[in-house]
Residue, then its C-alpha position, 0 to 999 in steps of 0.5 A: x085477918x089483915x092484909x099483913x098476915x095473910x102477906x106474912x103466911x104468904x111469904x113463909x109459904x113462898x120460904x117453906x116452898x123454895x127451901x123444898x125446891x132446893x131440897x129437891x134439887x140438890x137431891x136430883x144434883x146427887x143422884x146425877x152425881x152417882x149416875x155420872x160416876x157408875x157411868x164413869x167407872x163402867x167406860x174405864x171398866x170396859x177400856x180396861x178390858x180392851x187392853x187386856x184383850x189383845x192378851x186374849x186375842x192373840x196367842x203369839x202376844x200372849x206367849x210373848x207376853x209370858x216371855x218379857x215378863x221373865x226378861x224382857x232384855x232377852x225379847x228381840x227389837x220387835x218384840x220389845x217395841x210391842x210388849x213395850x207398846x202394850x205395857x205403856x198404853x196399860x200402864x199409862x191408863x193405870x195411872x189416869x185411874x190413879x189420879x181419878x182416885x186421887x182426885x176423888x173421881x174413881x171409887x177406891x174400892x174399885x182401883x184396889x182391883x185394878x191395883x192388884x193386878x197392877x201388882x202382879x205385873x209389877x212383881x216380875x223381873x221382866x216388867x222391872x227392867x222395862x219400868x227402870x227405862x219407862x217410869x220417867x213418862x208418869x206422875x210422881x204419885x204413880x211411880x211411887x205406887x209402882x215402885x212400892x209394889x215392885x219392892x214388895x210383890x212376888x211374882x206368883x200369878x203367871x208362874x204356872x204358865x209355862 
C-alpha cells in the first residue's frame, strides 16, 4: 500500500463519518422538532382550558353565559361587556390556533376539536349577534371559518341546559 491509498481510504473514511454525523443530527434536529411541537400543543391545550375555567368556576358566569348565547341583545350593559370579554379573549385565541394550522405549527388533527367546539358556540343565535359587531377584529381566514359554521351548525349542545 502507498501513502496515496491509505490518504484516499482516509478521506472516504472521513466522507463515510461526516455523512453519518449529518444523519445523526438531522435525526436529533427531528426528534427536537416533534418535542417542540407536543410541548407547543400541550400550553395551547392548557390555555384553552383556562379559558373555559371561568365557565366552571363561576356559576353566576356560567347561567349568564347560557343566557347570551340565546340573545345576547337581551343581556344588559355589564353582562355584555363580560360574556363579550369572554367571548373575545376565546375567540381571539381560536383564531391564533387557526393560523398555527395554517401555517403548519399546530396539528390539524388536534384544531378539529377545538373546531367543534368553535361550532357548537357559533351555532347560537346569541353568539351570531355578538360575531356580526366582532368579526372585523380577526383574520379574514378565521371569519370565513366561522361564518361557514354559523351557516351550517345547529344549536344543540347546551339546549338541555335550561
Amino acid at each position: 500500500m502507498n501513502w496515496e491509498m491509505i490518504s484516499a481510504v482516509g478521506q472516504m473514511l472521513g466522507a463515510v463519518g461526516v455523512i453519518i454525523s449529518i444523519i445523526y443530527l438531522a435525526a436529533q434536529i427531528r426528534n427536537q422538532n416533534k418535542e417542540s411541537r407536543r410541548a407547543a400543543m400541550n400550553v395551547l391545550t392548557t390555555h384553552w382550558s383556562d379559558l373555559n375555567k371561568s365557565l366552571v368556576d363561576d356559576p353566576d358566569f356560567a347561567a349568564l353565559w347560557l343566557r347570551a348565547l340565546q340573545s345576547f341583545d337581551q343581556l344588559d350593559g355589564a353582562s355584555k361587556l363580560r360574556v363579550g370579554a369572554h367571548l373575545g379573549r376565546f375567540f381571539r385565541f381560536a383564531d391564533s390556533l387557526y393560523l398555527g394550522v395554517l401555517d403548519g405549527t399546530l396539528d390539524k388533527r388536534l384544531w378539529r376539536g377545538y373546531e367543534r367546539t368553535l361550532a357548537d358556540i357559533a351555532a347560537y343565535p346569541g353568539f351570531q349577534t355578538w360575531w356580526a359587531t366582532r368579526k372585523h377584529w380577526h383574520t379574514d381566514e378565521f371569519c370565513a371559518q366561522i361564518d361557514r359554521h354559523i351557516q351550517t351548525a345547529k344549536p344543540k349542545i347546551y339546549d338541555d341546559y335550561n
